[in-house]
C-alpha positions in Angstrom: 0.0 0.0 0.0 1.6 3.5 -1.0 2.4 6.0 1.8 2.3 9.6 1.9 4.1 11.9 5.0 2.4 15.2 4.7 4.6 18.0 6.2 2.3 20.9 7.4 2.0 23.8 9.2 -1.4 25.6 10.5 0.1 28.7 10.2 0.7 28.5 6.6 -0.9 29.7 3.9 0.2 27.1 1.2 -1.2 24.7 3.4 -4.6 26.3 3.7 -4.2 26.5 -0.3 -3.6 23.0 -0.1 -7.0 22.0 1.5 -8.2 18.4 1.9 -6.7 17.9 -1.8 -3.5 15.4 -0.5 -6.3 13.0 1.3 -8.6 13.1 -1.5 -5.3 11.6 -3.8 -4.2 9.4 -0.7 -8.2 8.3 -0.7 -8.3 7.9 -4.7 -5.4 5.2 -4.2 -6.2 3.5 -0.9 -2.6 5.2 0.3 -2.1 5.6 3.6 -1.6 9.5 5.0 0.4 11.0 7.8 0.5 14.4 8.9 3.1 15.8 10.6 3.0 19.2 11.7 6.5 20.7 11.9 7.7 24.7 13.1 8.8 26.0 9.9 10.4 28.9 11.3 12.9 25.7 12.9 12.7 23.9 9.8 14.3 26.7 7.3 16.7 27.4 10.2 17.8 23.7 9.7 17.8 23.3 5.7 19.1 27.1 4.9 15.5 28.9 4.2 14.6 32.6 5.5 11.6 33.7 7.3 9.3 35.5 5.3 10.6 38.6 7.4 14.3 38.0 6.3 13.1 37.5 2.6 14.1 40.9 0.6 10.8 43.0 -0.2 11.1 42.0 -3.3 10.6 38.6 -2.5 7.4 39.4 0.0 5.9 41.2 -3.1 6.0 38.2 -5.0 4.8 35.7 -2.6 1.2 37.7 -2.1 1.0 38.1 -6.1 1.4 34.0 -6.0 -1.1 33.4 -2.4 -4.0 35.6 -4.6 -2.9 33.9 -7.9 -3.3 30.5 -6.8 -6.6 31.4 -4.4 -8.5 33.0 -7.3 -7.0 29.5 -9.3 -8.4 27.3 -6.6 -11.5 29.4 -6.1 -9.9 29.4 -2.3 -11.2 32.1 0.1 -7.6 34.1 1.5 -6.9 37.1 3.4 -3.8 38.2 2.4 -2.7 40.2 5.7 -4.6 38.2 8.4 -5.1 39.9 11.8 -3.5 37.3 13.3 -0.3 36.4 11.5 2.4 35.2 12.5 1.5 33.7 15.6 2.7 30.2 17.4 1.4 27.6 15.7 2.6 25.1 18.0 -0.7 24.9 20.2 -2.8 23.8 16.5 0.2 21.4 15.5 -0.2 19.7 18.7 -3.8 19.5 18.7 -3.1 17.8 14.6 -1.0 15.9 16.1 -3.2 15.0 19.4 -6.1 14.4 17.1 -4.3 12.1 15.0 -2.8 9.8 17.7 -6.5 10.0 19.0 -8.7 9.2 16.1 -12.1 9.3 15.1 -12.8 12.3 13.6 -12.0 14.3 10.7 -8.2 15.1 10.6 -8.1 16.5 7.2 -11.1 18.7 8.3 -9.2 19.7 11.6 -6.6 20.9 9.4 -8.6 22.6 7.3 -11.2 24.3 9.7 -7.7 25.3 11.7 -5.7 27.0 8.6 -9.5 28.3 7.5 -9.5 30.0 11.1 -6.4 32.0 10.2 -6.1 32.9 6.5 -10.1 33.2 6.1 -11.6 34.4 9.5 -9.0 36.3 11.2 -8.9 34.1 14.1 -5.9 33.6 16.3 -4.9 29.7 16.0 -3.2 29.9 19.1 -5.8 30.4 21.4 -7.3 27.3 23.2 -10.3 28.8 22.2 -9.9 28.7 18.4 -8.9 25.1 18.7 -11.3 23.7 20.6 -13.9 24.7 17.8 -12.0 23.4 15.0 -11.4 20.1 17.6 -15.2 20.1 18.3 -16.2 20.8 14.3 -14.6 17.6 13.3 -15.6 15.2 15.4 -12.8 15.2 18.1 -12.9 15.6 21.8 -12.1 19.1 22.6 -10.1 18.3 25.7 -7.0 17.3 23.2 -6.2 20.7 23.2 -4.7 20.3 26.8 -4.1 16.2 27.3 -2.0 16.3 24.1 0.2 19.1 24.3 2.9 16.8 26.3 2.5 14.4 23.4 1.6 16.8 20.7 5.7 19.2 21.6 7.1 15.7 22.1 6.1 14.5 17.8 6.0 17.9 16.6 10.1 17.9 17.9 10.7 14.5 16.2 8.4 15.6 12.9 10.9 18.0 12.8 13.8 15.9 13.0 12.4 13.8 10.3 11.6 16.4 7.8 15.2 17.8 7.8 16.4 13.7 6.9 13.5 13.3 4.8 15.0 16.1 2.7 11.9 18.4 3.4 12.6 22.3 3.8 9.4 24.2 3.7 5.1 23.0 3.6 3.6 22.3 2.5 5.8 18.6 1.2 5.0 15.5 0.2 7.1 12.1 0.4 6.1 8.7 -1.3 8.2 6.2 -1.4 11.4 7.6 -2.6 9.5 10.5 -4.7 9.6 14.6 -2.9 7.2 17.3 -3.6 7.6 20.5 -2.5 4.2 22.8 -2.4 0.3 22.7 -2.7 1.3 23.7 -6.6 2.8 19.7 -6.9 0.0 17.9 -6.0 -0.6 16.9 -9.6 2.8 15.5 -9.8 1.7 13.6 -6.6 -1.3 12.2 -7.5 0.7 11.7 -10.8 3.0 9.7 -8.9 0.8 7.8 -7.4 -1.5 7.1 -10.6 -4.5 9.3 -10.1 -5.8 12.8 -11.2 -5.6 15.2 -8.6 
């Protein structure tokens, strides 16, 4: 059975482009999914990247002309200068991951409704709050927002060790197999990879 580690974070807006497109490939093929929120501020530290607030201007000009490109593209709902952004995104990756080690509900939902809560609604993902509704909407117990932080910083520090070996340097990314794809712009070549349309 094919195998897809899905490197994410809540906080990003590729990943919000992104949507619940990877498990309706992984679905389309019977393939098995894993998420695996990582800190990408960590994560470009670790494989050479720059924040976005290290990027020259020119740069951060560009990368809003692409997030409205690919938004109006995906007919994707995106505020481009969200009230709440950046923020931690640890406390959402946690509750992924918490979720996930749970089961149950709707983890490509919880994503979703989480990245939704940030880019769409101008709510702040790191606010127990915000979580619990997006925990709540999806069919998981809202008390993972507190049980699984312990567990949740405990994967999201080994996600992040597995991303750098994986070869993974920025989210969204995709690995099958021995195949990498970097962006929500690849999933074609993922689905592709894995024999279906996207």
């Amino acid at each position: 059975m094919a195998h897809i580690d899905y490197y994410l974070s809540p906080i990003s807006p590729w990943t919000h482009l992104a949507g619940q497109r990877p498990a309706r490939i992984a679905e389309a093929v019977g393939a098995s999914i894993r998420y695996k929120p990582v800190d990408p501020q960590a994560l470009f530290a670790r494989t050479g990247g720059k924040s976005l607030a290290e990027r020259h201007e020119s740069r951060q000009a560009y990368r809003l002309q692409e997030l409205e490109r690919w938004a109006r593209r995906l007919d994707v709902a995106l505020n481009l200068r969200p009230a709440f952004f950046p923020t931690n995104p640890a406390p959402a990756a946690y509750a992924i991951i918490a979720a996930q080690e749970a089961g149950g509900g709707d983890l490509a939902g919880l994503v979703q409704a989480l990245t939704r809560a940030c880019w769409e609604e101008d709510r702040n993902i790191a606010e127990d709050d915000v979580i619990r509704d997006c925990l709540s909407a999806n069919g998981f117990d809202t008390g993972l927002a507190f049980s699984g932080m312990l567990q949740g910083a405990e994967i999201y520090s080994r996600n992040l060790d597995e991303a750098v070996l994986a070869g993974v340097f920025g989210v969204p990314f995709f690995v099958t197999g021995e195949a990498r794809f970097w962006g929500q712009d690849r999933l074609d070549f993922l689905a592709e990879e894995l024999g279906v349309s996207a």
